[in-house]
N, C-alpha and C positions, 0 to 999 in steps of 0.2 A: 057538356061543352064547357061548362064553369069550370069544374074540377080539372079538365086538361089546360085550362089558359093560368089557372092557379100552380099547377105541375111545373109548366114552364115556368113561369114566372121564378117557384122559390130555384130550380134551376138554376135560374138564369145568374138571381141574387148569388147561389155556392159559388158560383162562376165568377161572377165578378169580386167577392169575398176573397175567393183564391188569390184570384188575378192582383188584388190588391196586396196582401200577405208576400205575395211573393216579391209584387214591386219594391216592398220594402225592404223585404230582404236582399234583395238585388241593389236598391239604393244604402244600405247598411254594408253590404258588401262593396260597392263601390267606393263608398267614404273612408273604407280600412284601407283600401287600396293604396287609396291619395295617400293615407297618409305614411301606410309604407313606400309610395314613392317616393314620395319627400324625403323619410328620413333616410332610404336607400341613395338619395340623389347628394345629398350631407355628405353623407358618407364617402360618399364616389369624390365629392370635390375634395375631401379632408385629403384621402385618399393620393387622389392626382397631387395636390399640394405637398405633401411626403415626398411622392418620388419627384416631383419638380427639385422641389428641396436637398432631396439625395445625387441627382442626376448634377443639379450645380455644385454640391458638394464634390460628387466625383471630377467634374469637370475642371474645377478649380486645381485639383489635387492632381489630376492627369498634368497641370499646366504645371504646377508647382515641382512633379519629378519630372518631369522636360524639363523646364529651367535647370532645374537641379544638376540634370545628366549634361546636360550645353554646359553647364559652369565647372563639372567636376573635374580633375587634372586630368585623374585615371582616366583609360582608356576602357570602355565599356563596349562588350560586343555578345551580343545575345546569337546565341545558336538554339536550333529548331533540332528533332530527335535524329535528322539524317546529320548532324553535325554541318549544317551550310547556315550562313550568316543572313541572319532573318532583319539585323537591327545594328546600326552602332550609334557611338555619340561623336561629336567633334574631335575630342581627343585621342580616341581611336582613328579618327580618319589623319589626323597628323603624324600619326605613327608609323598607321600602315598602309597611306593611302584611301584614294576616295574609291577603287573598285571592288568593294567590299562583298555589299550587300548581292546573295544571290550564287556566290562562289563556296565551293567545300572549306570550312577552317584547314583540315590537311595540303591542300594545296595552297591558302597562304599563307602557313607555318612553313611547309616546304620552301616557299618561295622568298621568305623575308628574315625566318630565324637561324641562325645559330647556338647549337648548343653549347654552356658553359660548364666547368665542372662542378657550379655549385646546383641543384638541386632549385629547379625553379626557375632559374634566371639564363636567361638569352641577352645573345647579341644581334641588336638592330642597327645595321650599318652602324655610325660611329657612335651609338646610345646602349646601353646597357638595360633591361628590360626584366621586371618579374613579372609572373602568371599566376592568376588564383583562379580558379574557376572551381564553381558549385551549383548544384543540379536544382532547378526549379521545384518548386515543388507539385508540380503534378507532374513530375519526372518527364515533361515531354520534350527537354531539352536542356541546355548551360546557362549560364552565364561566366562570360570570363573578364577579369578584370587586371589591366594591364597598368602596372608601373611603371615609369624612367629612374631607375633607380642608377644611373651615372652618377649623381656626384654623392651620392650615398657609398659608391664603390669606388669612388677615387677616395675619400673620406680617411674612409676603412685603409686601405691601402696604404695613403701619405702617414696614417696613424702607426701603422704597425711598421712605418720603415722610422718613424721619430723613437717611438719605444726601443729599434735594432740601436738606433745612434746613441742613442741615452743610455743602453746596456753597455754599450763599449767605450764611452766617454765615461761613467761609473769604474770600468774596469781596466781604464789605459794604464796605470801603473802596473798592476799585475801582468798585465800583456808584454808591456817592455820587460819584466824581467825575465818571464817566461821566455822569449828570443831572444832576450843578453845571455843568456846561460848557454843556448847551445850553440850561441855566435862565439862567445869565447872560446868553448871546446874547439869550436871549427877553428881560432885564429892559433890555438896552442899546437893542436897535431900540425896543421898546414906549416908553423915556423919551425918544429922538426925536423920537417921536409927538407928544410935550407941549411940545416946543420952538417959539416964537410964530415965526411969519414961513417955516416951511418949507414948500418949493412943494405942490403936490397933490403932484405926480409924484413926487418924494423919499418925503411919507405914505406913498405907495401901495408904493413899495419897500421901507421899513424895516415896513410893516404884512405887506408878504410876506413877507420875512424872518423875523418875526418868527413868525409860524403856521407858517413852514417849522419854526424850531425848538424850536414846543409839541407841532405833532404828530411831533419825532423823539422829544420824551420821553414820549408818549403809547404810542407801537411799547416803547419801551425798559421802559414801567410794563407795557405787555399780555405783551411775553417773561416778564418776571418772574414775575409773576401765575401765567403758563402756568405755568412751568417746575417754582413753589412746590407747584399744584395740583394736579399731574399730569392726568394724559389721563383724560375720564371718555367712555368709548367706548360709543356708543349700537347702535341693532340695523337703522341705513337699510339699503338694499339698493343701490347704487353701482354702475353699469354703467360699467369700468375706462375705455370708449372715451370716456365723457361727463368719467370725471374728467378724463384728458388734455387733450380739446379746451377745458375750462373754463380749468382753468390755462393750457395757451396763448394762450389769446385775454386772459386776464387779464395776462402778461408781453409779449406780444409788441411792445407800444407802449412800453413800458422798453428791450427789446430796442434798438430802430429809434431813439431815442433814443439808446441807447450807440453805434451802431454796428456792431451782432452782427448776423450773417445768421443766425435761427431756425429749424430746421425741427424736423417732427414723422415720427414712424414708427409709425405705430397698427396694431400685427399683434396685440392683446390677443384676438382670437376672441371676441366676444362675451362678456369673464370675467366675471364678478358679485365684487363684494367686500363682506362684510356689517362693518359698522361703524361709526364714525362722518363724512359726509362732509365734515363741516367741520373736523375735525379734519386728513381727509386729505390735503385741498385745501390745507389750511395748512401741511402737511409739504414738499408738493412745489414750491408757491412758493419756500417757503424752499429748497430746493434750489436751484431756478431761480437767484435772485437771487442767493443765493452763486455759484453759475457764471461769473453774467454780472458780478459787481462783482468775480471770478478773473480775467475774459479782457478783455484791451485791444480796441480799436475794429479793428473789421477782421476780429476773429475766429469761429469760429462757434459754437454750443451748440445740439444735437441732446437732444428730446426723446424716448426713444420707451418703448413699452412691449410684452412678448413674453409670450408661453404659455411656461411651461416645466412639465409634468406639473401639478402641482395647487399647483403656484404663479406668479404673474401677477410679473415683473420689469420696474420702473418704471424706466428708465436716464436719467441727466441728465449728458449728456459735453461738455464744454468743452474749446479749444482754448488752452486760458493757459498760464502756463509750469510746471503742475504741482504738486506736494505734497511738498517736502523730504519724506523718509525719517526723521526723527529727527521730525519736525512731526506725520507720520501715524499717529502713535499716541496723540496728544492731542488729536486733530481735533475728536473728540465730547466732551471733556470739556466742562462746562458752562466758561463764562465764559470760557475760553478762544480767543483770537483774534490773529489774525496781521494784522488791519487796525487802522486810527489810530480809527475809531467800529467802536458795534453794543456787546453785551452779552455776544457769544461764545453765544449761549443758539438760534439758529436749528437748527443739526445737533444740538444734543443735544437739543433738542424733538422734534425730524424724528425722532431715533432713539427717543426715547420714544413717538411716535405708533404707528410701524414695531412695538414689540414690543407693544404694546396690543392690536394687534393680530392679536400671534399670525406677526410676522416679524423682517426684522430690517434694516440697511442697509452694505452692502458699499461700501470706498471703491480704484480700482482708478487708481494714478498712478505716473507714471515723470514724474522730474525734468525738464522740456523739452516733453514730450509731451502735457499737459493734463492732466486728471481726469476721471474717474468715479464718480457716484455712484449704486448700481442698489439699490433697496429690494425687497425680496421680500416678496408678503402672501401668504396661504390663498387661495385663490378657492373660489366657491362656496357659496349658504347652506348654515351648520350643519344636518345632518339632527337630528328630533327625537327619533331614539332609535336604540339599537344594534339590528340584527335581528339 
């Protein structure tokens, strides 16, 4: 009976031995806990205080480009990837109005811009307007960013009609003499006229003479004119192959005259050029006729015109004896000329038609080898709006 109450007993004691061992360990376990609480709990506030810290930073900086975009001039107007207007800023709404947000940008490009000839730039009712837009970068939409570039383009414009008046104020004396010369010719055949006893056939000479040399000073009054006025560049629609064959058939009987062998090269693909065509047509004559009053009898001058990407190249190449090197850098100046007549004002009209609209005109000569001159324009009409 001893030996079983001794049994349980030490029992009892493993028992409670355990019981306690493990208390401890359970309270050792416990206290590692706390204390990874704790430093996990550290952590969690460092934590939270970071992004506090980052959230007001952002915060600040949201407020700082809001201000930014309310204070900018440009007109700022965010598009989403269907191209519809997600966002503008005040300046856009002064632009283009406040029904913005929520409409396609193609319908209120449709509805508000006109295209110009320059590459960028619209017209907004009586304001003049550039366009930059560039693709967010998670590509999942625009931004585009709008200018009042109006007095930037009257600027431009007052600038380039003071430079015309300051070219012909530089060159009034040469102009007067160039019109006293073939005024005199006109006054000396026309008092002929009045001479009693001269045959018909004489009249009829010195009367032809004589309208030869009103209408050189007539060409000599229209250069001028041009050159003063500058180019007022309208909105026709010019099929590049009609203006070719037009000018051709207009020079070719001058040609055949001098003795030039003409030809034409029409590979323009069907281009379109929007502008004005009388303007254009008078650029390229003048081409022409410089060529052919470049090249002696015998020689040839090649018309033609090519596609090159989204620009149409009008070339006018003559076989004469070329463009001194020292000469080709003043070719275009106004009044400027290497012949005994003329105004010098042809190439620098021609080049002012060229950038009106919206190109420009390239002169390609080697001393001996003839010339080239290749004017590059836009092709294509201006679309009405940016999508």
């Amino acid at each position: 009976m001893t030996s079983d109450s001794d049994t349980k007993a030490a029992e009892l004691q493993r028992a409670f031995a355990m019981f306690n061992q493990v208390s401890a360990e359970l309270t050792q376990a416990y206290e590692a806990l706390q204390v990874r609480a704790a430093s996990l709990t550290e952590e969690l506030a460092v934590a939270n205080g970071e992004l506090r810290r980052q959230y007001q930073e952002k915060e600040a900086l949201s407020e700082r480009l809001s201000s930014l975009l309310d204070a900018l001039p440009a007109g700022v107007v965010l598009l989403d990837a269907a191209a519809v207007v997600v966002a503008v800023n005040p300046a856009a709404v002064a632009l283009l109005g406040a029904e913005l947000v929520g409409r396609h940008w193609g319908d209120v490009a449709r509805g508000s811009l006109v295209p110009t000839l320059t590459v960028g730039e619209w017209l907004l009712r009586d304001r003049r307007v550039s366009i930059a837009e560039s693709a967010l970068p998670s590509a999942s939409g625009k931004i585009l960013l709008i200018h009042d570039v109006t007095a930037a383009h009257q600027m431009k414009t007052d600038l380039e009609r003071n430079q015309r008046l300051a070219a012909m104020g530089e060159m009034a004396a040469s102009l007067a003499h160039q019109l006293r010369t073939p005024l005199a010719a006109a006054l000396l055949h026309t008092s002929n006229l009045g001479q009693p006893g001269v045959p018909d056939e004489m009249r009829a000479r010195f009367s032809e003479k004589a309208t030869g040399q009103l209408r050189r000073l007539e060409r000599l009054i229209q250069d001028v004119l041009l050159f003063a006025r500058g180019e007022s560049i309208g909105r026709d629609v010019v099929e590049a192959s009609d203006l070719l064959a037009e000018a051709a058939q207009t020079v070719e009987p001058l040609m055949r005259d001098h003795g030039l062998a003409f030809s034409t090269v029409d590979a323009c693909e069907g281009a379109i050029i929007v502008g004005s065509r009388k303007s254009l047509f008078g650029a390229l004559v003048n081409l022409l006729e410089n060529a052919m009053q470049a090249t002696p009898a015998g020689g040839k001058i090649c018309l033609s015109g090519n596609c090159r990407g989204d620009l149409l190249a009008i070339g006018v190449r003559d076989s004469g004896p070329g463009i001194a090197r020292e000469t080709q850098s003043r070719i275009f100046e106004p009044f400027f000329t290497t012949k005994g007549q003329g105004t010098g004002l042809g190439l620098a009209i021609a080049l002012g038609v060229a950038r009106a609209h919206g190109g420009a005109i390239e002169l390609f000569s080697e001393p001996g080898d003839g010339a080239e001159f290749v004017m590059t324009l836009p092709v294509g009409p201006a679309e009405s709006g940016t999508e």
